[in-house]
Every structure is written in structure tokens, then in C-alpha cells.
Residue, then its C-alpha position, 0 to 999 in steps of 0.5 A: x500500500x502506498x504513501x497515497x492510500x495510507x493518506x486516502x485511510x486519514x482521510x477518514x480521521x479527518x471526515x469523522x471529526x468534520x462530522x463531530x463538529x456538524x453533529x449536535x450533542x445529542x447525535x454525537x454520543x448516540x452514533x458512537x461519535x465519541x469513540x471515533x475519536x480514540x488515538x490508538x497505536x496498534x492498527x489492524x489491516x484488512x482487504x476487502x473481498x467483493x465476492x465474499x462481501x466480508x474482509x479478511x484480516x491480513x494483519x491482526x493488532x490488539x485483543x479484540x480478535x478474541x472476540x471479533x471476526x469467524x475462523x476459516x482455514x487459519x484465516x480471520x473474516x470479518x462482516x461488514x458490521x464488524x468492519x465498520x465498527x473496528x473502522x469507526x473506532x479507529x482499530x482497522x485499516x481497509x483495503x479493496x483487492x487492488x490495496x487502495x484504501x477505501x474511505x469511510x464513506x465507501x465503507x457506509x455503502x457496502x451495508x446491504x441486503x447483499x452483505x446481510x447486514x442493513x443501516x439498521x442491524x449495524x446500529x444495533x450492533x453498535x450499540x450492543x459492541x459500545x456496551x461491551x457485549x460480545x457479539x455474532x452473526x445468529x447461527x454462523x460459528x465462530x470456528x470451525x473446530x469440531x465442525x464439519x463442512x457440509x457440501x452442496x449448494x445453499x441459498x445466501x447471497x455473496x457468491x459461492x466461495x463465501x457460501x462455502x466458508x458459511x455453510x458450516x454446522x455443527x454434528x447432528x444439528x440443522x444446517x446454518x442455511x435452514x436455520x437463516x430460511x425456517x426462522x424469519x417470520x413476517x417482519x421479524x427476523x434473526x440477527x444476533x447472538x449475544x454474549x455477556x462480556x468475558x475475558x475467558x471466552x474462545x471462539x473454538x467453544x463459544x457456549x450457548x449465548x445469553x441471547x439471541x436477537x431477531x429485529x423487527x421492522x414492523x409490528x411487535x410479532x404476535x403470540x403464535x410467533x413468539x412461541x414458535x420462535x421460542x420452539x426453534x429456540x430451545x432453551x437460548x432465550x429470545x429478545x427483540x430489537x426495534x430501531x427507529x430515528x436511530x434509536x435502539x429499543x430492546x424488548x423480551x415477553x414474559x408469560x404471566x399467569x392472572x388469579x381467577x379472581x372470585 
């Protein structure tokens, strides 16, 4: 990467803190504005990879890759949620295939449906990564010990090479492919796995997470999907998500039982 690229990435320093000055207060601390602005010295590098709409992570700085980014063959991927995020607060430098880095704003344009993940689902990723949460992509694993590849097709979107590094399933579970296709229902639809923060987390045996998160974006779901939600679920307790304005809203249900009053 040359002195050109290298200047093209401090750009993004210098259109964050523009952003700062234009934002009111209010909008600086609920986008995360504050983070941004953290000096940090060790600075990880990444390529962007079009045909996989994820980044692979060919210099790796700093603790968070404990918690961030899937294991494939030796190699760390990130989504875009992750990339953004690792972006905004000033942890990874992005590069397309041809190693020019890629600007900020280039970076807002790769959130899409084709990446599977929207503005939306980023802003409650943030929210939840800006609370010290650990947090994936709902059923994609982190690594691949002790799991096995399943072949043949499937139906995510990104190419075939990154339907390859994603349709990977656990022994004697249904595929991450069924799991993506059977569990949307309506406007609900699954987004996250959450974990509580934990210095002893490994990505090779995450455990079961403290809950998984399905964004609705419409009406709260009704009761007949709630509980088939909840029976897809298992014992992992389900929470939703709701954004609007750019706000995020979290909310669970609770079977309650009323006295039969005389």
C-alpha cells in the first residue's frame, strides 16, 4: 500500500471529526461519535473481498480478535458490521483487492441486503459492541473446530466461495442455511447472538449465548410467533430489537399467569 492510500485511510480521521463538529450533542454520543475519536497505536489491516462481501484480516493488532471476526482455514473474516465498527473506532485499516484504501464513506455503502447486514442491524450492533457485549452473526460459528463442512449448494447471497466458508454446522444439528430460511417470520427476523462480556471466552467453544436477537421492522410479532420462535429456540432465550430515528429499543415477553379472581 502506498504513501497515497495510507493518506486516502486519514482521510477518514479527518471526515469523522468534520462530522463531530456538524453533529449536535445529542447525535454525537448516540452514533458512537465519541469513540471515533480514540488515538490508538496498534492498527489492524484488512482487504476487502467483493465476492465474499466480508474482509479478511491480513494483519491482526490488539485483543479484540478474541472476540471479533469467524475462523476459516487459519484465516480471520470479518462482516461488514464488524468492519465498520473496528473502522469507526479507529482499530482497522481497509483495503479493496487492488490495496487502495477505501474511505469511510465507501465503507457506509457496502451495508446491504447483499452483505446481510442493513443501516439498521449495524446500529444495533453498535450499540450492543459500545456496551461491551460480545457479539455474532445468529447461527454462523465462530470456528470451525469440531465442525464439519457440509457440501452442496445453499441459498445466501455473496457468491459461492463465501457460501462455502458459511455453510458450516455443527454434528447432528440443522444446517446454518435452514436455520437463516425456517426462522424469519413476517417482519421479524434473526440477527444476533449475544454474549455477556468475558475475558475467558474462545471462539473454538463459544457456549450457548445469553441471547439471541431477531429485529423487527414492523409490528411487535404476535403470540403464535413468539412461541414458535421460542420452539426453534430451545432453551437460548429470545429478545427483540426495534430501531427507529436511530434509536435502539430492546424488548423480551414474559408469560404471566392472572388469579381467577372470585
Amino acid at each position: 500500500m502506498d504513501a497515497e492510500d495510507w493518506e486516502s485511510c486519514l482521510d477518514n480521521e479527518i471526515y469523522l471529526q468534520d462530522r463531530n463538529e456538524d453533529d449536535g450533542e445529542e447525535n454525537y454520543y448516540s452514533f458512537g461519535f465519541l469513540s471515533k475519536l480514540q488515538f490508538r497505536k496498534d492498527i489492524s489491516k484488512a482487504r476487502w473481498i467483493n465476492d465474499l462481501a466480508m474482509a479478511e484480516v491480513v494483519e491482526k493488532k490488539g485483543k479484540m480478535w478474541v472476540t471479533m471476526g469467524m475462523v476459516r482455514s487459519g484465516k480471520t473474516y470479518c462482516f461488514i458490521e464488524e468492519t465498520l465498527f473496528l473502522i469507526e473506532i479507529g482499530a482497522l485499516h481497509l483495503s479493496d483487492e487492488n490495496g487502495i484504501c477505501l474511505s469511510l464513506k465507501e465503507v457506509y455503502e457496502k451495508l446491504s441486503d447483499e452483505s446481510g447486514c442493513y443501516w439498521e442491524l449495524f446500529e444495533v450492533y453498535r450499540h450492543l459492541k459500545s456496551l461491551g457485549y460480545i457479539v455474532g452473526r445468529h447461527g454462523i460459528a465462530w470456528s470451525v473446530k469440531g465442525l464439519k463442512i457440509k457440501t452442496g449448494t445453499c441459498s445466501l447471497q455473496g457468491g459461492e466461495e463465501r457460501n462455502e466458508l458459511l455453510e458450516m454446522e455443527p454434528k447432528g444439528t440443522s444446517s446454518i442455511i435452514d436455520l437463516f430460511d425456517n426462522m424469519q417470520i413476517n417482519e421479524v427476523s434473526p440477527a444476533f447472538d449475544v454474549y455477556l462480556p468475558n475475558s475467558r471466552f474462545r471462539k473454538s467453544s463459544p457456549g450457548d449465548p445469553s441471547f439471541s436477537l431477531y429485529l423487527s421492522r414492523g409490528n411487535p410479532p404476535s403470540k403464535v410467533e413468539i412461541e414458535a420462535l421460542e420452539r426453534k429456540q430451545g432453551a437460548i432465550p429470545l429478545k427483540f430489537c426495534h430501531v427507529e430515528n436511530g434509536r435502539v429499543s430492546f424488548f423480551s415477553f414474559d408469560r404471566v399467569e392472572l388469579a381467577v379472581l372470585p
